[in-house]
C-alpha positions in Angstrom: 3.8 73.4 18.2 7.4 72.0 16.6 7.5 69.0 14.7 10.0 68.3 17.7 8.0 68.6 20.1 5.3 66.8 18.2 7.6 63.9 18.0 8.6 64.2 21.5 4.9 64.3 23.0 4.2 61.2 20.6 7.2 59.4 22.2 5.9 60.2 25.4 2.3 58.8 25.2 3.6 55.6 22.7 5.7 55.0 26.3 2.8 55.3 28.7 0.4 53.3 26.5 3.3 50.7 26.2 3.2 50.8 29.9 -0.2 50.4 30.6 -0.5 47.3 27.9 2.4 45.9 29.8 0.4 46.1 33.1 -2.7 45.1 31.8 -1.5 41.8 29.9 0.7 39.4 31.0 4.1 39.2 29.3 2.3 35.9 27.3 6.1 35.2 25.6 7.6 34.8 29.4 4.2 33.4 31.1 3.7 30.1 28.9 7.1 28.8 30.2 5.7 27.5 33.6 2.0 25.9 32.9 1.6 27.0 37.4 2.1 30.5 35.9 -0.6 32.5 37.3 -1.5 35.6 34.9 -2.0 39.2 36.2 -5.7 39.4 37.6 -6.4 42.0 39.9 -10.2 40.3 40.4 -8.1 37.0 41.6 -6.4 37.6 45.3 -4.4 34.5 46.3 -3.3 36.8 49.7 -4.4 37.9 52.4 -3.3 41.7 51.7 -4.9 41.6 48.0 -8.1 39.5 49.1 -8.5 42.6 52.0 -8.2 45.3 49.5 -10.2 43.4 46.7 -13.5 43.0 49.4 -13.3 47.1 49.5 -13.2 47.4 46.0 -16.0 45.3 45.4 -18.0 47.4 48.3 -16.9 50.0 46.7 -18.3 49.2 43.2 -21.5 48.3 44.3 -22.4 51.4 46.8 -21.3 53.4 43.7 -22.8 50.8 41.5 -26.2 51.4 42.7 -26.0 54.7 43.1 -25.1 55.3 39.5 -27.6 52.9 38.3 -30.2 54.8 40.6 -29.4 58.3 39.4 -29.2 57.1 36.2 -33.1 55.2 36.1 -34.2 58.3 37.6 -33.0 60.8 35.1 -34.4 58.3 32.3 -37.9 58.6 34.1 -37.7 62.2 34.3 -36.7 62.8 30.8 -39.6 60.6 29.6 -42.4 61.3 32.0 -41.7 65.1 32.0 -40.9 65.4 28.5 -42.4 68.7 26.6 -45.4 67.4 24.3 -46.1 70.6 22.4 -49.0 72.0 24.1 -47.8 73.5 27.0 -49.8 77.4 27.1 -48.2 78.0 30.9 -45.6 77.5 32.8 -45.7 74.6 34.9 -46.0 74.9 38.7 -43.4 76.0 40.8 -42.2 74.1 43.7 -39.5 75.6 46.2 -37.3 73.8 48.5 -38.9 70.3 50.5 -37.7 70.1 53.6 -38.0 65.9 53.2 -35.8 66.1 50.0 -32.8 68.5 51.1 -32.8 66.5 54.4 -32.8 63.2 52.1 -29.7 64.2 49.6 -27.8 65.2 53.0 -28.3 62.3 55.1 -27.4 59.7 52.3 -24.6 60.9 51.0 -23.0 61.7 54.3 -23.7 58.2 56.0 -22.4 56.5 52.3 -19.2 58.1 52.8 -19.1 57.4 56.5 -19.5 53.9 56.0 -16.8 53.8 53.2 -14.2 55.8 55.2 -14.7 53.0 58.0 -14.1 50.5 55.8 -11.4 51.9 54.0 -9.8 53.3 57.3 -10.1 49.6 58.4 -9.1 47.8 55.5 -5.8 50.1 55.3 -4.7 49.3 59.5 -5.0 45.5 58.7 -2.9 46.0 55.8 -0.6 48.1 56.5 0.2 48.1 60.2 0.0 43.9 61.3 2.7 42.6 63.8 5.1 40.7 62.2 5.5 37.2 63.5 8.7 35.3 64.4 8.3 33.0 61.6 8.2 35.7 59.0 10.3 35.6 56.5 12.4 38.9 55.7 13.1 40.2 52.1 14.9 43.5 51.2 13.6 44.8 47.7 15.8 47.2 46.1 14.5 48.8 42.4 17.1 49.4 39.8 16.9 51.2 36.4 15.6 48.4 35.1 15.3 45.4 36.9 14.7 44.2 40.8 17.3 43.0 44.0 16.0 40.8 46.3 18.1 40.0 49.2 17.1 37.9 52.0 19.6 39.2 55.3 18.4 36.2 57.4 19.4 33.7 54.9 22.4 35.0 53.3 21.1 34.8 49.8 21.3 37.7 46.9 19.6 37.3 43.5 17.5 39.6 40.6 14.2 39.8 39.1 12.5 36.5 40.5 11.4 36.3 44.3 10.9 33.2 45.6 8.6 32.5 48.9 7.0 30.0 51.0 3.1 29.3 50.6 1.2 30.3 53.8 -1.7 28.4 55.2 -3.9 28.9 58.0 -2.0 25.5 60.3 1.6 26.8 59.1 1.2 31.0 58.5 4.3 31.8 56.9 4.0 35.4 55.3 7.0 37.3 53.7 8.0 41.3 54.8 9.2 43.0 52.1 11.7 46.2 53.0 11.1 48.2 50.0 14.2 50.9 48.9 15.1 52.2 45.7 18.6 52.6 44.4 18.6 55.3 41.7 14.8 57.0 41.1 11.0 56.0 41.6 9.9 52.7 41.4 6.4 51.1 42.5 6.4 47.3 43.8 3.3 45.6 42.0 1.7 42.0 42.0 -1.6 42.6 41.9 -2.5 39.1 43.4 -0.6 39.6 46.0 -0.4 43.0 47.5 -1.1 46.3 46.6 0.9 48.6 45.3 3.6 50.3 47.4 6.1 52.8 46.1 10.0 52.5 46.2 11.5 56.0 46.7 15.1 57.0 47.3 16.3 57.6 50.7 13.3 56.3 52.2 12.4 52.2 53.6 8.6 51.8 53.1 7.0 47.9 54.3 4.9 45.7 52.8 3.7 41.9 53.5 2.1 39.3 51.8 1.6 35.8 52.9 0.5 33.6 49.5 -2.3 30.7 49.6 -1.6 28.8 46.8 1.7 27.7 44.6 2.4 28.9 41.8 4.2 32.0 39.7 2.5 35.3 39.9 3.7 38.1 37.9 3.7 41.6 38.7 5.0 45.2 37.5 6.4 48.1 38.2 3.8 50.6 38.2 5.5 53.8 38.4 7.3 55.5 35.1 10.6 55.0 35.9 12.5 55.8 33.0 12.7 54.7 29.1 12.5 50.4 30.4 9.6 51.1 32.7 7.5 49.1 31.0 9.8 46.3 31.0 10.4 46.0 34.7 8.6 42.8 34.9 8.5 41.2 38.8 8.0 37.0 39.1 6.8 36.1 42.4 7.6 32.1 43.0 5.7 30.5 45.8 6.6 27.5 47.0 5.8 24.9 48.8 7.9 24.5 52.1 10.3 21.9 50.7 10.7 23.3 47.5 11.6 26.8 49.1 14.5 24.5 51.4 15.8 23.4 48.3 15.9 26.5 46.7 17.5 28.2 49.7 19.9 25.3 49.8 21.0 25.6 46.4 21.6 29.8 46.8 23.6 29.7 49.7 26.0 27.2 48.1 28.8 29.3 46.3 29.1 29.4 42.4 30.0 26.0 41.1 33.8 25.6 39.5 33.9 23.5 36.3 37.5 22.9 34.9 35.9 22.5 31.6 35.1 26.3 31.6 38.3 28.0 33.1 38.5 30.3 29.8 35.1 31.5 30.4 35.7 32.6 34.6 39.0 33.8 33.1 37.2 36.1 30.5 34.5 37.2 33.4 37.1 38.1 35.8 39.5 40.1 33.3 36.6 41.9 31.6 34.5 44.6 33.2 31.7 42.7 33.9 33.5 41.8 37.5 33.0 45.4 37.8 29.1 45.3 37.9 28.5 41.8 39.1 29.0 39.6 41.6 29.6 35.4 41.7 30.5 34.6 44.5 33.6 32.7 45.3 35.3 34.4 42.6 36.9 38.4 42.6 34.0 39.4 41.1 32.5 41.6 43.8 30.7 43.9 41.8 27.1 45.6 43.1 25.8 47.2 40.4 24.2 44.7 38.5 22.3 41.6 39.5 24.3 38.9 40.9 25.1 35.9 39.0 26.4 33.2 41.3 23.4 31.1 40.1 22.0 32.6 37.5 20.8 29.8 35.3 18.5 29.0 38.6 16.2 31.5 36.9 13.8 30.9 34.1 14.1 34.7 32.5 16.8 37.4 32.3 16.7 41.2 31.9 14.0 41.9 34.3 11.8 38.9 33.1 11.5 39.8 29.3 12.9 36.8 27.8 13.8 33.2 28.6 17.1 32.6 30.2 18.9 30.5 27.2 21.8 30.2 25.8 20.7 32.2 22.6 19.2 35.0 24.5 22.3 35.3 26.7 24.4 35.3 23.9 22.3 38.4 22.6 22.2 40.1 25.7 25.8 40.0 26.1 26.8 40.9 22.1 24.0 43.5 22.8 21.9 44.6 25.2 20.1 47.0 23.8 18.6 44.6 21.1 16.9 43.3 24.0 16.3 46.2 26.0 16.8 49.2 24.8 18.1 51.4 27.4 19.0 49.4 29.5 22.2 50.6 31.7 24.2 47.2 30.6 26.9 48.4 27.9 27.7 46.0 24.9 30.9 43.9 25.9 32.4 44.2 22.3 34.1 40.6 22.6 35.0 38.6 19.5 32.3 35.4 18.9 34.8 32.7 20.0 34.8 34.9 23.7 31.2 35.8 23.9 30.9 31.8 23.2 33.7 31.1 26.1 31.7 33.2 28.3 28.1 32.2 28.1 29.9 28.3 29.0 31.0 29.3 32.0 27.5 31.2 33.2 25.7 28.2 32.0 27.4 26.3 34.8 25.8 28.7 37.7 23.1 26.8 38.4 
């Protein structure tokens, strides 16, 4: 094999075990900014979806629990009890086919896996075929190269990377419907907590629901390789209670605030290409393909949820990107200080 390809493979696997990390342990840097912030436990459902599919894992684990543990006790007995001590002159006796035995490993085996195709085959209706009730709220997810569109068409409201939704209860139900569409390759819609996993493919719509019980953040993932920032694609699930979400909604319909104060900055925005990617609205900036930025500093993170949303880290993500996130599609601006400066005062006003 070529040291290039050596190196390549070596890439490959550094990327996919930097993937798995990121699944695996919360983004700690990101988490400890919200003390509600609720790290990624797949043995902790706080939906109904998630607490569904954790119940068949755990039935799961312990039919093939017990059976592992009983296969395993009984080849330890066998070993010991039928063990060769030396003195054997003849062969043992031999015993062929047991009518009780052969009808034994049929039986069991074939009503174990009965039983856990019912239950999986039930389990996967519930989940994935409900009715969706009139006070549902409706979300459409769309995956980018790297980082997540939420648009909610009932409400009017666009924003990136942070999902906010209303906490169900049993007296008030109020689950979300996520419509679940990809804009460039792959992606796979993950909050372990929350839902299952449920892929985002091009040219395709795929559903799913989930309908929180408790407030909080819950963080999530992309769980399928989508490219160099896979890993990176972070997901921040917000539930609210019902007021909170009112406010929030209240606040995101509103259009981008104007601030005299900042005219160079808006100025700078809308004569630079970034009017070309982004939208604020109120303001000629129209653009679709990056995330929208009417109120951007209503979010705690940027870049897909890999670092706090500051003034700092948006000055580095505007000087350069890639110091942030490396390969990411956002090009470096190339503007002088005093402009970058100009800038990041006029976003900080987009609450």
């Amino acid at each position: 094999m070529t040291p290039y390809r050596d190196a390549q493979r070596a890439k490959r696997l550094s990327t996919s075990i930097l993937a798995t990390v990121t699944v695996l342990a919360p983004p700690v840097s990101v988490a400890q900014n919200a003390s509600a912030t609720r790290h990624i436990n797949i043995f902790a459902p706080s939906s109904t979806p998630a607490i569904q599919i954790n119940h068949l894992s755990m039935l799961v684990f312990g039919i093939t629990g017990a059976i592992f543990v009983f296969v395993a006790v009984l080849l330890i007995f066998v070993i010991f009890r039928y063990r060769a001590t030396g003195d054997e002159s003849a062969e043992p006796p031999q015993v062929y086919g047991s009518n009780r035995i052969e009808l034994a490993w049929t039986v069991i085996p074939v009503l174990i896996v009965i039983v856990l195709f019912l239950a999986t085959a039930r389990i996967i209706f519930a989940v994935q075929d409900p009715e969706e009730p009139r006070s549902a709220l409706d979300v459409t997810v769309i995956g980018h190269q790297f980082w997540w569109e939420f648009r909610y068409p009932n409400l009017g409201i666009v924003t990136a990377n942070e999902l906010h939704v209303p906490v169900s209860s049993a007296n008030h139900p109020s689950p979300t419907y996520l419509k679940l569409m990809s804009a460039d390759v792959v992606h796979s819609f993950w909050v372990p907590q929350l839902a299952g996993k449920t892929d985002l493919i091009p040219n395709r719509v795929n559903q799913m629901w989930l309908d929180p019980l408790q407030t909080g953040v819950y963080l999530g993932q992309c769980a399928q390789f989508c490219g160099m920032q896979h890993a990176n694609m972070l997901i921040r699930v917000y539930v609210d209670t019902p007021e909170q979400f009112e406010t929030w909604v209240r606040n995101q319909q509103s259009p981008a605030r104007v601030e005299p104060q900042v005219a160079l900055g808006r100025h700078i925005f809308e004569t630079q290409s970034c009017m070309n990617c982004h939208t604020i609205r109120g303001t000629a900036a129209t653009g679709r393909f990056g995330p929208d930025l009417t109120h951007i500093m209503s979010r705690s993170t940027i870049a897909s949820g890999i670092a706090p949303n500051n003034r700092a880290t948006l000055v580095d993500w505007i000087k350069s990107p890639d110091h942030l996130k490396k390969g990411s599609l956002m090009p470096a601006m190339q503007l002088s200080d005093d402009k970058v400066e100009a800038l990041v005062d006029y976003l900080s006003t987009l609450q």
